[in-house]
N, C-alpha and C positions, 0 to 999 in steps of 0.2 A: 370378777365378773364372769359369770358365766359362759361357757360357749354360744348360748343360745338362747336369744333376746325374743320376746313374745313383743312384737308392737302390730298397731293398727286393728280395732276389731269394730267387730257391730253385727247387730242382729237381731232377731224376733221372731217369732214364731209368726203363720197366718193368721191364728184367733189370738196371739197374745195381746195384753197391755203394757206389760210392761217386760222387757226381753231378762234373759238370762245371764246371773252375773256369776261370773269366773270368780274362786276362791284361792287367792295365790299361786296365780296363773306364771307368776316367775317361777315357781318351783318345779313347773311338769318338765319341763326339759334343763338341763342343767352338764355344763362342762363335761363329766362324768359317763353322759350318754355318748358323746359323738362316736359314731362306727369306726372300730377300724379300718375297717376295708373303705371308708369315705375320704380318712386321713391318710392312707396309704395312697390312695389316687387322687389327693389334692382335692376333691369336690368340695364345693362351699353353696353360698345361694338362698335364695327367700321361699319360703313353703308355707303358700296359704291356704288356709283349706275351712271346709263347714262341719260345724259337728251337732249332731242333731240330739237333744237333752229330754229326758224325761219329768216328767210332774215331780218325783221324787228328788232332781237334783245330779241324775245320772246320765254321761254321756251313751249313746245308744248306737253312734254310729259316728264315722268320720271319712272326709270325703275330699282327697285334694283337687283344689279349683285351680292351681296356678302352682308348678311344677317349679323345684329348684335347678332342675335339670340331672338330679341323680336321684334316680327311682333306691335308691339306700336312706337318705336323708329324708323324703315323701315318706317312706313305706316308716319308716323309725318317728319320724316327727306324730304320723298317726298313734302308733302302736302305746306311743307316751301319753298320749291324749288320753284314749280309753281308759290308760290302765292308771293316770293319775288323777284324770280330769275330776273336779265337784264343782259342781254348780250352786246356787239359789234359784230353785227354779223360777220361770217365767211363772203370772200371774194375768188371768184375764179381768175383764173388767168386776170381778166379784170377791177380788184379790183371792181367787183359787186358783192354787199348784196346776199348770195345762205346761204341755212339751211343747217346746220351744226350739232353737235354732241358734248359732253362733261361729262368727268369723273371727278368724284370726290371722297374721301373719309369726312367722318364726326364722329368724333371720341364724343362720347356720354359720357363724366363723370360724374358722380353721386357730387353732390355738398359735402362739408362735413360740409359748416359752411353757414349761413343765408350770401347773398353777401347785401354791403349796398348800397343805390340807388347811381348813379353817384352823384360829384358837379360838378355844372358848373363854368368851370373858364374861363380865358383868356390864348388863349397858341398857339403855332408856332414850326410848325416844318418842318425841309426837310430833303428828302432820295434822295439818288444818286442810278440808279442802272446800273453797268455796263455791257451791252451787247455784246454776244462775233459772231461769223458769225453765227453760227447757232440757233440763238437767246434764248440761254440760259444765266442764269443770273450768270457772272461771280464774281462780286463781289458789295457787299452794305454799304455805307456810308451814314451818315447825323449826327444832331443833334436835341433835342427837347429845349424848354424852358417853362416853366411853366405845370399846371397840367393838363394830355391830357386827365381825362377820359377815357370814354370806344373809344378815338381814338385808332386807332392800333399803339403799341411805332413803333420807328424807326429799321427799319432791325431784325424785330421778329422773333423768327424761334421758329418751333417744330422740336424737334431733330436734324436733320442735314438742316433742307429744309424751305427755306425759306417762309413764310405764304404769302408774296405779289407774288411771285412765280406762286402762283392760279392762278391769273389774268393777268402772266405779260409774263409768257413763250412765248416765239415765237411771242411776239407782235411786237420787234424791232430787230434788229441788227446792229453789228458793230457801237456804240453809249451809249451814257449816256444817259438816261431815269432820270427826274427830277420831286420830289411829292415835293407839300410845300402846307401843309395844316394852315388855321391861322383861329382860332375860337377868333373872339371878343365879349364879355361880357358887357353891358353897368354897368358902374358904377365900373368897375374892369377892370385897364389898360393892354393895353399887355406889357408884361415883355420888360424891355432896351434891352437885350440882345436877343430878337423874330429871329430868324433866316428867310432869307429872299433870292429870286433868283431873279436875272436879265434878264432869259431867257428867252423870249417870249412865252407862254402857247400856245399847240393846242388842250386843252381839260379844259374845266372848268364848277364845279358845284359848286352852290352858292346857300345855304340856310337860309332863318332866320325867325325866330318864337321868342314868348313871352313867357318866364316864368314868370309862372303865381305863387302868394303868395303860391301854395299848392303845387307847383314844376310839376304839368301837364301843357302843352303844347298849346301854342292859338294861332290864325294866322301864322299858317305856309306853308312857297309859297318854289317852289324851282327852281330853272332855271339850264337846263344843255345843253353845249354845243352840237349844233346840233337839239334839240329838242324842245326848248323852255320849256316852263313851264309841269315839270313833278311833278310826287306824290313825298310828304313830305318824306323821311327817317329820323325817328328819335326815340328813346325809345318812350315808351310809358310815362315816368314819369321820374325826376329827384330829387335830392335835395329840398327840399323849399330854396327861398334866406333866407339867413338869417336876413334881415331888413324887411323880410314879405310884400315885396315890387314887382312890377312884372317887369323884366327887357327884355330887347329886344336884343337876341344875331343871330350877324352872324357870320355863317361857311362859308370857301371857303376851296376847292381843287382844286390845279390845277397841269396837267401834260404838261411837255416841251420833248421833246428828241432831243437830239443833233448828228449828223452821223459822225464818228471818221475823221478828216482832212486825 
């Protein structure tokens, strides 16, 4: 688990229809960020803040509403946003790309024990999430198989609220929304048991890079639907393999949504 949990959000722009949705908004801040100098003086604390998106998908600006009490963890929580953040941008009623607006919280915990680098495995998994009219997430199913890493498990929640929630509010209605992520490993089969969908995808990313003997990262491309070849997301470092050997893995995600018969 990361050090630092993204819950509670919402937002829209003044002419939007439909608000702007966070693209694996667990990944912009992560255990790896927390400041020294925040760990050194013990600060911890919740940082909420707005961050204001362009037609293109691009954050533009960010804006803390509600202080953690350390202008270090405010000022870092921002800095992470701009420089990770991707959107889908907002859509007005003509479904065109217009700048939009978003809220977030980022809940800052202090580590208490050394966390150990990811392994990389081989693993599969899907989330069901079921959409009610007013495109609130009524309820979540799936299953995983094998060891996900720092992927996000299936139907996570902090507290009462669901972590994919961030991202997924108000994006559909009336319909099943379908994740199936599947990281292959070379040298390391995916599990018999890999859960799998039938559904036709209208959203897909596809990453793959080289772990390297020292478990950093080499040749990494990433293709995402709609955009073609975008910037790598991936840790900075992982495990070494254990055969000291440099293996070639790829990620896919993909989302389908279904509109209830």
């Amino acid at each position: 688990m990361g050090a630092a949990v993204a819950t509670l959000c919402c937002g829209g722009g003044a002419w939007a229809q439909t608000d702007p949705q966070a693209k694996d908004a667990h990944l912009w801040v992560t255990q790896d960020d927390y400041p020294a100098e925040a760990l050194q003086k013990g600060e911890a604390g919740i940082v909420a803040f707005e961050t204001q998106v362009d037609p293109a998908g691009k954050p533009t600006s960010c804006q803390t509403t509600q202080s953690s009490g350390s202008a270090i963890l405010d000022t870092t929580t921002c800095r992470l946003v701009m420089e990770r953040g991707s959107f889908k941008p907002a859509t007005d009623a003509k479904a065109r790309s217009v700048a939009g607006k978003w809220k977030m919280r980022v809940k800052w915990n202090r580590p208490s024990t050394v966390v150990a680098p990811t392994v990389v495995r081989s693993f599969a998994l899907i989330e069901q999430l079921t959409f009610d009219a007013q495109g609130n997430i009524a309820d979540c199913a799936g299953r995983a198989s094998g060891e996900l890493g720092s992927e996000m498990p299936v139907c996570l929640r902090v507290g009462d609220s669901l972590v994919v929630s961030q991202f997924m509010t108000g994006r559909h209605r009336n319909g099943v929304a379908t994740r199936t992520v599947r990281q292959l490993v070379e040298g390391d089969p995916m599990p018999a048991d890999a859960p799998s969908s039938d559904v036709p995808p209208n959203w897909i990313v596809e990453r793959n890079f080289t772990l390297q003997p020292d478990g950093t990262i080499a040749d990494c491309s990433q293709r995402e639907s709609g955009k073609g070849i975008v910037p790598c997301e991936t840790r900075g470092s992982y495990t070494p393999p254990s055969n000291g050997r440099p293996h070639r893995v790829t990620f896919e995600t993909r989302w389908a949504f279904q509109p209830n018969k």
